[in-house]
C-alpha positions as CSV (number, residue, x, y, z in Angstrom):
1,X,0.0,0.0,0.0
2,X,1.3,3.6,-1.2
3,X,1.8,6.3,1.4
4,X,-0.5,7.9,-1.1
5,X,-3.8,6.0,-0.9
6,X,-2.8,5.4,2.9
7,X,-5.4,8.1,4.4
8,X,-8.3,6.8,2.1
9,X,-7.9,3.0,3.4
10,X,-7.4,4.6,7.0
11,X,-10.7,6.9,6.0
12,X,-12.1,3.6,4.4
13,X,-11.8,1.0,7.5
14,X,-13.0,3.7,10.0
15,X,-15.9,4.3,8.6
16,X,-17.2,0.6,8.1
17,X,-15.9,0.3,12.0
18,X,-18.3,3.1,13.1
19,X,-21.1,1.7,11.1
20,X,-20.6,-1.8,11.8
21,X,-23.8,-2.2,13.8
22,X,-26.3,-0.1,11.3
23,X,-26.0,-2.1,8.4
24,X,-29.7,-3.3,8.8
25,X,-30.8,0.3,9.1
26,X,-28.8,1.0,5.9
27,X,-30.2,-1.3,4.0
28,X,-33.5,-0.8,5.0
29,X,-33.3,3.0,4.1
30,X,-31.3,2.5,0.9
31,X,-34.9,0.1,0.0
32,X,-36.8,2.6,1.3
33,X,-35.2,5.5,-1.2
34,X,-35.5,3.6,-4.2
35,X,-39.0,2.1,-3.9
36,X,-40.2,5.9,-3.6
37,X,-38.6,7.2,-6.1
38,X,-41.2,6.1,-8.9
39,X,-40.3,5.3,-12.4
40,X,-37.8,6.8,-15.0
41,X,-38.7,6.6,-18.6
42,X,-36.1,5.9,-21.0
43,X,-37.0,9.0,-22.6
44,X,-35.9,11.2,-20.1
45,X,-33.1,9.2,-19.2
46,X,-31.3,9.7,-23.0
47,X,-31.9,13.5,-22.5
């Protein structure tokens, strides 16, 4: 590992640490978001 990426893995493996226990919740929330976001058209995706 490269002294330059160094900070991001540090970043990286402190952040799945602190939300170790939440992953249900995340999960959960990330279904939530999508299932209310309602459909997208091909249409006015290709604009």
């Amino acid at each position: 590992m490269s002294k330059k990426h160094l900070q991001r893995y540090v970043d990286e493996f402190a952040y799945r640490w602190n939300v170790r226990g939440d992953m249900d919740y995340l999960f959960a929330d990330m279904v939530r978001n999508i299932a209310g976001t309602g459909t997208l058209s091909y249409k006015t995706l290709t604009k």
